[in-house]
KOLLO-750348 format. One record per residue (C-alpha): y negated, z, x; residue number from 1. Coordinates in steps of 0.001 Angstrom, whole numbers, plus 500000, padded with zeros to 6 digits. Layout:
N
Y, Z, X, NUM;
...
This chain:
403
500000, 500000, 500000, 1;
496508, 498983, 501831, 2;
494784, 502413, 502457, 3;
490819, 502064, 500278, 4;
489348, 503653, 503174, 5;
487723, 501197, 505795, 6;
489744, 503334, 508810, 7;
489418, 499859, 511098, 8;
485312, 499984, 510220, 9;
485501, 503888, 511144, 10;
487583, 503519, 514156, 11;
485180, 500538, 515302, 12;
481942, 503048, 514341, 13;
483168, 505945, 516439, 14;
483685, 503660, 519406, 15;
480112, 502525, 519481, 16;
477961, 502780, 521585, 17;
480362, 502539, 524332, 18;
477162, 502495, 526480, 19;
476029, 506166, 527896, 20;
472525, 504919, 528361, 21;
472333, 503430, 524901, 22;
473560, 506251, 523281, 23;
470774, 508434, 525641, 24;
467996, 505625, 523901, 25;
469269, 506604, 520210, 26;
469302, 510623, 520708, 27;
466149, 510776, 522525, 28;
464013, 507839, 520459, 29;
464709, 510063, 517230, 30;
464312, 513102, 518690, 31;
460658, 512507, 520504, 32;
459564, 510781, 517252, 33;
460248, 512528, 514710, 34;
458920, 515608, 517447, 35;
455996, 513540, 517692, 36;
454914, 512873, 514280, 37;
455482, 516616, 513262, 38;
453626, 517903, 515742, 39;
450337, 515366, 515389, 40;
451106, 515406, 511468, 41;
449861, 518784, 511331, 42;
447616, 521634, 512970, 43;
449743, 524866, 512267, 44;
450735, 525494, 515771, 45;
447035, 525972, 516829, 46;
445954, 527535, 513491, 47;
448584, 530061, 513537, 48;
448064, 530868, 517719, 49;
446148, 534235, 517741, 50;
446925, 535149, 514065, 51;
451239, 535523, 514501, 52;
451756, 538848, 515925, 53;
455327, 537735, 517349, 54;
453560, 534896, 519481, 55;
451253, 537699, 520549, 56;
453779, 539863, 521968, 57;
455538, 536951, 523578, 58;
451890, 535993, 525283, 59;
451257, 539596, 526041, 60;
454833, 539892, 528072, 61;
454251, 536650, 530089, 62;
451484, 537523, 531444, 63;
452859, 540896, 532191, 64;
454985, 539179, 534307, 65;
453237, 536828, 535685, 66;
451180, 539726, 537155, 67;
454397, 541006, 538245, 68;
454495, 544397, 535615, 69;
457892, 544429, 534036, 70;
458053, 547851, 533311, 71;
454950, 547275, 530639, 72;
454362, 548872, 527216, 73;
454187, 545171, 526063, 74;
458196, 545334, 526563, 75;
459035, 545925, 523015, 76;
462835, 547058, 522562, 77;
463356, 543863, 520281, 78;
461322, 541238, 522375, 79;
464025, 540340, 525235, 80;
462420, 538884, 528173, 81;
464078, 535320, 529045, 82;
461872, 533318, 526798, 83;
458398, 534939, 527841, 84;
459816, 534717, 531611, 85;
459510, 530309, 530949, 86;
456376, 530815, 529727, 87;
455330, 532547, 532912, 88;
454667, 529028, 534753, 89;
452870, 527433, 531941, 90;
450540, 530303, 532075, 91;
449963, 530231, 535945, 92;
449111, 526271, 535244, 93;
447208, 526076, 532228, 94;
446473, 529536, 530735, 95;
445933, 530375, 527403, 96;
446737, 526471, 526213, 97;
448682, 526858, 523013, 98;
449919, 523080, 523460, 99;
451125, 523767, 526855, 100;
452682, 527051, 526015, 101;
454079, 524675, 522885, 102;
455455, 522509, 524867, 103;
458293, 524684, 526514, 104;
459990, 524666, 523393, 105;
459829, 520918, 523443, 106;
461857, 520646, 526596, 107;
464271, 522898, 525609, 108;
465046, 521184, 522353, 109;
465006, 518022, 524498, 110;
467404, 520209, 526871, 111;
469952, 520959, 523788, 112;
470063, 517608, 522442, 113;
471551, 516075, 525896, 114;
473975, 518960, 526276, 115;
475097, 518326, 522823, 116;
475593, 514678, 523583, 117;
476905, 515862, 527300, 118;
479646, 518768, 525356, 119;
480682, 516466, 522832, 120;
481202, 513001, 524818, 121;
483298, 515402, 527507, 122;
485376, 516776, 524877, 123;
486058, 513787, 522957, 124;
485551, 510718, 525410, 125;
483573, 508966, 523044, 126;
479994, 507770, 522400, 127;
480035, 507543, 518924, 128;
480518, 511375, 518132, 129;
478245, 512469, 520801, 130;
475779, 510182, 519776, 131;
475862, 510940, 515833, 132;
475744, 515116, 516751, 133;
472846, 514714, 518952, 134;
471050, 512867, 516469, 135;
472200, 515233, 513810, 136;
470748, 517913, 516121, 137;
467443, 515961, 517082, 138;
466349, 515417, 513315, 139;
467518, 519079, 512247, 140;
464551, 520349, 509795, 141;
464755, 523605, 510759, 142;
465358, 522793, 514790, 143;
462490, 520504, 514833, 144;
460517, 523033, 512991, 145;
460797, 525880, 515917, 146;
460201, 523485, 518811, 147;
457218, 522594, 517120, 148;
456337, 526147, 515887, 149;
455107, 527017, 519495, 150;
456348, 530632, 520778, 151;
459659, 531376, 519164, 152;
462871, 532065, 520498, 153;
464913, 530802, 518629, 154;
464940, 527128, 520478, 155;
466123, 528827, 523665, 156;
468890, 530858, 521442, 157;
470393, 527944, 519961, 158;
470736, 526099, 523442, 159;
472461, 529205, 525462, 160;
474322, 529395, 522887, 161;
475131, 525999, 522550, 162;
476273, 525848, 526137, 163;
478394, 529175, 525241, 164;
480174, 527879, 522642, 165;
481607, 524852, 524434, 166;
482430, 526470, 527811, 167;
484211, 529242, 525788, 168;
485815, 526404, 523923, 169;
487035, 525148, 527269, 170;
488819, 528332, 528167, 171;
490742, 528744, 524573, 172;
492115, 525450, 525145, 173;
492753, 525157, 528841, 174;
492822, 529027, 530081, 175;
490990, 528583, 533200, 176;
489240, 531365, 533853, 177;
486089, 529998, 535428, 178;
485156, 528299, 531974, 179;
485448, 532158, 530772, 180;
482868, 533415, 533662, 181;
480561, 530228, 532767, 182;
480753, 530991, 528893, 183;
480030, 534686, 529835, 184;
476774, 534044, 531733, 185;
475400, 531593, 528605, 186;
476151, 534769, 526214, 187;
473920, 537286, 528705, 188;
471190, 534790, 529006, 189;
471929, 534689, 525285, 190;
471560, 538550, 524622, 191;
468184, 538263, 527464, 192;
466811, 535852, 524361, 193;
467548, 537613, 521272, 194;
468743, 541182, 520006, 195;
471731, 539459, 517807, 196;
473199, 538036, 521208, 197;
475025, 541049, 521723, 198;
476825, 539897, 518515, 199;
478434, 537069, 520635, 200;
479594, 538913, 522907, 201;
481929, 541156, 520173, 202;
482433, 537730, 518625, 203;
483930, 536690, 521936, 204;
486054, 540133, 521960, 205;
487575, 539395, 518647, 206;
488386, 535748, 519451, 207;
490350, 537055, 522825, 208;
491804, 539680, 520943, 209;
493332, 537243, 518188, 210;
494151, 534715, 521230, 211;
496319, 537688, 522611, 212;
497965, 538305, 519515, 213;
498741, 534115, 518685, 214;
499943, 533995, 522091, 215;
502838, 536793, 521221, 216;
503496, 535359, 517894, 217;
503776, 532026, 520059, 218;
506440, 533375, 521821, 219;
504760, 534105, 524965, 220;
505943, 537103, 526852, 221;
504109, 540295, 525701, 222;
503704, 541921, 529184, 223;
501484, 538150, 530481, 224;
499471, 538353, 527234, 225;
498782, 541723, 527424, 226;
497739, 541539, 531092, 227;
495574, 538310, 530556, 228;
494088, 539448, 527070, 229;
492400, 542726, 529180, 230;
491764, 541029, 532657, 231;
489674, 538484, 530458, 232;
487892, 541365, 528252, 233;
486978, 543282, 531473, 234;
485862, 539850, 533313, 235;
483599, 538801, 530002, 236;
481924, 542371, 529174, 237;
481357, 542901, 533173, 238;
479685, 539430, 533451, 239;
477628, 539849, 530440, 240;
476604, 542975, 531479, 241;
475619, 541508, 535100, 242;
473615, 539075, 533289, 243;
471834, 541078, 531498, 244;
471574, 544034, 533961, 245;
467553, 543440, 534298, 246;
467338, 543570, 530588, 247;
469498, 546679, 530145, 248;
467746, 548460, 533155, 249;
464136, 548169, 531690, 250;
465361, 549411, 528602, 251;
467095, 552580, 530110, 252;
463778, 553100, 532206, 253;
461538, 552976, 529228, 254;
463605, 553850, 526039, 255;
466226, 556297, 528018, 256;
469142, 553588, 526165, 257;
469734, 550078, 527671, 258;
471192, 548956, 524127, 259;
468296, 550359, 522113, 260;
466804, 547731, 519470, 261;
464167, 549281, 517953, 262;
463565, 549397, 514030, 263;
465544, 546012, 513379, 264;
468657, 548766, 513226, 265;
467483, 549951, 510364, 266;
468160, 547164, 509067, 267;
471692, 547963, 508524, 268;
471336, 551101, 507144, 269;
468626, 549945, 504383, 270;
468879, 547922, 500967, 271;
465187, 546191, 501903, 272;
462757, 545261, 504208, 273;
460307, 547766, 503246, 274;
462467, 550508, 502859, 275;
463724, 549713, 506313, 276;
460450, 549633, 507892, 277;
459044, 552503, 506384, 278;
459066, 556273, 507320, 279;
461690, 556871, 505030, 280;
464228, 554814, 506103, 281;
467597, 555483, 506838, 282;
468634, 555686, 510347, 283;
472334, 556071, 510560, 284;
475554, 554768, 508796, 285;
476213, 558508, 507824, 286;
472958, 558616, 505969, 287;
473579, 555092, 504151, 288;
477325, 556118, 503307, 289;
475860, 559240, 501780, 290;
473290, 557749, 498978, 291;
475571, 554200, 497714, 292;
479272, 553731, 496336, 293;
481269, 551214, 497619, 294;
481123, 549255, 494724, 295;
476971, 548691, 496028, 296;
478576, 548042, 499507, 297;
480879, 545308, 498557, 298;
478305, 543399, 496364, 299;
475929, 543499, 499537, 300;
478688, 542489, 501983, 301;
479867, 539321, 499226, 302;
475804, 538680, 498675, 303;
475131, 538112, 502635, 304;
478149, 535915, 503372, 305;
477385, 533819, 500475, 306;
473886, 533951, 502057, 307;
474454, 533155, 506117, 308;
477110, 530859, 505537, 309;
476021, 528666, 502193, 310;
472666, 529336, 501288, 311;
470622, 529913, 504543, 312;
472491, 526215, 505806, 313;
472429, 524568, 503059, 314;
468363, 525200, 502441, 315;
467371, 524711, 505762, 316;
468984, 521437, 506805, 317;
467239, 519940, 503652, 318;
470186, 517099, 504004, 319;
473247, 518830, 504965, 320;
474921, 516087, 506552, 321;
475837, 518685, 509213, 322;
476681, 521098, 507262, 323;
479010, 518773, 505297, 324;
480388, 517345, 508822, 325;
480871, 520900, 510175, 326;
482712, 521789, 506846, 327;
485222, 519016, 507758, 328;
485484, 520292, 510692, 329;
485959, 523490, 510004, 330;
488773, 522543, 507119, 331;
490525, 520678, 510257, 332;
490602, 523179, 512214, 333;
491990, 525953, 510097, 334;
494652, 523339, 508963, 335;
496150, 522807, 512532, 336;
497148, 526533, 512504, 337;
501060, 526999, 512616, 338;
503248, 529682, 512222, 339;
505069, 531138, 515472, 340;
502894, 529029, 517810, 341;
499539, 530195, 519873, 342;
496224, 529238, 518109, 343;
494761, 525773, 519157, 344;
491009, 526209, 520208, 345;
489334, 525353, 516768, 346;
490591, 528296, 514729, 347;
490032, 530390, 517849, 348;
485882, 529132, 517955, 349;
486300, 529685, 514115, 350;
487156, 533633, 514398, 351;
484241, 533661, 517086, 352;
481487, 532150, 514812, 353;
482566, 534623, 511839, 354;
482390, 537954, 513293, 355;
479375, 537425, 515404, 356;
477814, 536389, 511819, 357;
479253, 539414, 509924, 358;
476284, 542183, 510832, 359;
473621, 539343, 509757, 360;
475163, 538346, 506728, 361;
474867, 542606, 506278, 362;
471225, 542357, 506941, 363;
470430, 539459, 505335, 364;
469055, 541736, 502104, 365;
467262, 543888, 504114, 366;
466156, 541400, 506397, 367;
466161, 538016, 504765, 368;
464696, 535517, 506313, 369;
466308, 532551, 507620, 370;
465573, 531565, 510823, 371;
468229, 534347, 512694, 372;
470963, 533673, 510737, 373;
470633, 529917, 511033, 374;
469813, 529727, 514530, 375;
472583, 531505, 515115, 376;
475469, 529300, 513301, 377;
473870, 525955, 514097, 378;
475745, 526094, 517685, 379;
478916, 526191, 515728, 380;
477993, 523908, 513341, 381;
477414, 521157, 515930, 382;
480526, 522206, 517539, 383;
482900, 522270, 514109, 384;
481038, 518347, 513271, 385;
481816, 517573, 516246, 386;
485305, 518923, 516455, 387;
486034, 517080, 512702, 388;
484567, 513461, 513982, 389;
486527, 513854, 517192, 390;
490057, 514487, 515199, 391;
488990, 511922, 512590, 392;
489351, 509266, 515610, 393;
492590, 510833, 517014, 394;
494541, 510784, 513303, 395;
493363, 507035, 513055, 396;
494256, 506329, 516391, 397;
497748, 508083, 516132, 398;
498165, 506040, 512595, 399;
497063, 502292, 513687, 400;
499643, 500067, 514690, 401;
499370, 498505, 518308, 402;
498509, 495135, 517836, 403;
């Protein structure tokens, strides 16, 4: 029976552009233009610069460091210091130039939209994929939106984490520890970014604690897994901790706790983002335990997963065609789990990107605005549309006759 779907036509499409430097044209051509017109479309960048207290702080910290202070009272215990350390140069050049200072999140959205092409092509060996996820990346609404938006972090998030993801996806499938190390470093630079990069590195935990146990139920000797599964834990948390070590050590100086985070904790122990920032919010789990039922607690856990992995995606991409991709991707994945064999490296990157999402779909009530929980699943959801256009060509491949 002749199959409806065009597989030929989508075999053919995934192939093209064999060409590395036409596929570099396509990703970069969108990206610039579509940077382009936002940015001259519009005059919120410089009409917001002095009035955003976050881009403030940022400013204030750079040039704290650019002065060489680091132990400052501008270090607040939620603003890490990676991204105001790249700003540091831009201020010693042109100080005070919001389009300059602008412009850093430029190149690094530039940056993340070549790894993307560079992660997916060396995964897959193909153009096609590598060129449709940049692009996907490069005319993102919401990723366009923060390079554009000036000083944020969350441009410099998304790529370590980018880079994170794929390394790490490099170890689950070919065990080599240096991919592990690499991976590591991406999630301290990660956590020297934002607060919710710590969350990657208990995602990461999880994921080599379920590779541990897949490996035993694979048939694997118990005494190698066991042995591997904590050599790997100790290598990860150790590098991490390396990484950030300047981060950590301020903090301890200053606060007297190198994992302290300020009032954004109370955001897990508070139903709203008032509540959480005023005087009588609740501090501790004890104390949120104490005044709600657990029928209040389930309904807020269901309420932020629906949240951080539907609603804040599915608003903020405007078009999910991402989304939709990752989704396929996702559905792949999961599917290629088998019984009594070790977990292939999709479901593995799968367990990673839901329990490093778990404490913000928790907040996402009390703190609920989009841009943290979406900056930090769009990573994965380049890597999952990636992962389902990649397998997409190997089932068609596997499936065509040899002519």
């Amino acid at each position: 029976m002749k199959n409806c779907i065009p597989l030929e036509k989508i075999y053919f499409w995934l192939r093209w552009p064999r060409g590395f430097v036409a596929s570099l044209a396509i990703y970069s051509a969108v990206f610039f233009f579509v940077l382009l017109v936002w940015t001259f479309g519009n005059a919120r960048r410089e009409a917001k610069f002095g009035h955003n207290k976050d881009q403030g702080e940022y400013v204030a910290l750079a040039k704290d460091f650019k002065d060489g202070h680091f132990l400052t009272a501008n270090f607040k215990p939620h603003r890490h210091p990676l991204y105001p350390a790249l700003l540091v140069p831009v201020l010693a050049l042109a100080p005070d130039n919001v389009h300059w200072l602008g412009a850093v999140n430029g190149v690094v959205g530039l940056l993340a939209v070549g790894l993307t092409y560079f992660f997916v092509f060396r995964a897959g060996k193909l153009h096609g994929p590598a060129a449709c996820i940049s692009i996907l990346l490069a005319t993102n609404f919401f990723f366009i939106k923060m390079a554009d938006m000036g000083i944020v972090t969350e441009p410099t998030y998304i790529l370590m984490t980018l880079c994170a993801v794929w390394l790490l996806a490099d170890y689950c499938s070919k065990n080599k520890l240096r991919h592990l190390v690499a991976g590591s470093v991406f999630l301290g630079l990660a956590f020297m970014t934002r607060p919710n990069g710590i969350l990657l590195l208990v995602g990461l935990l999880a994921t080599l604690f379920v590779k541990f146990c897949s490996s035993v139920a694979g048939g694997i000797r118990l005494p190698a897994c066991l042995l591997t599964w904590v050599r790997d834990s100790i290598v990860a948390a150790l590098v991490f901790a390396v990484v950030a070590s300047p981060l950590l050590w301020v903090k301890s100086r200053l606060y007297g706790n190198p994992l302290m985070q300020g009032k954004i904790m109370q955001y897990m122990w508070n139903d709203d983002y008032e509540m959480a920032r005023s005087k009588k919010a609740a501090h501790s789990l004890s104390e949120y335990v104490s005044a709600h039922g657990w029928e209040s607690m389930v309904r807020r856990a269901a309420t932020g997963l629906a949240e951080v992995f539907f609603i804040v995606p599915l608003e903020e991409e405007v078009l999910p065609i991402l989304y939709i991709t990752a989704f396929v991707g996702v559905t792949l994945a999961l599917g290629s789990i088998q019984k009594s064999r070790a977990w292939p490296v999709g479901p593995l990157i799968f367990i990673f990107c839901v329990v490093q999402m778990l404490p913000l779909a928790w907040t996402a009530i009390s703190n609920p605005t989009h841009r943290i929980p979406y900056a930090a699943i769009l990573p994965f959801l380049l890597f999952f549309g990636a992962h389902g256009l990649i397998e997409i060509y190997k089932r068609q491949l596997a499936t065509t006759p040899a002519r």
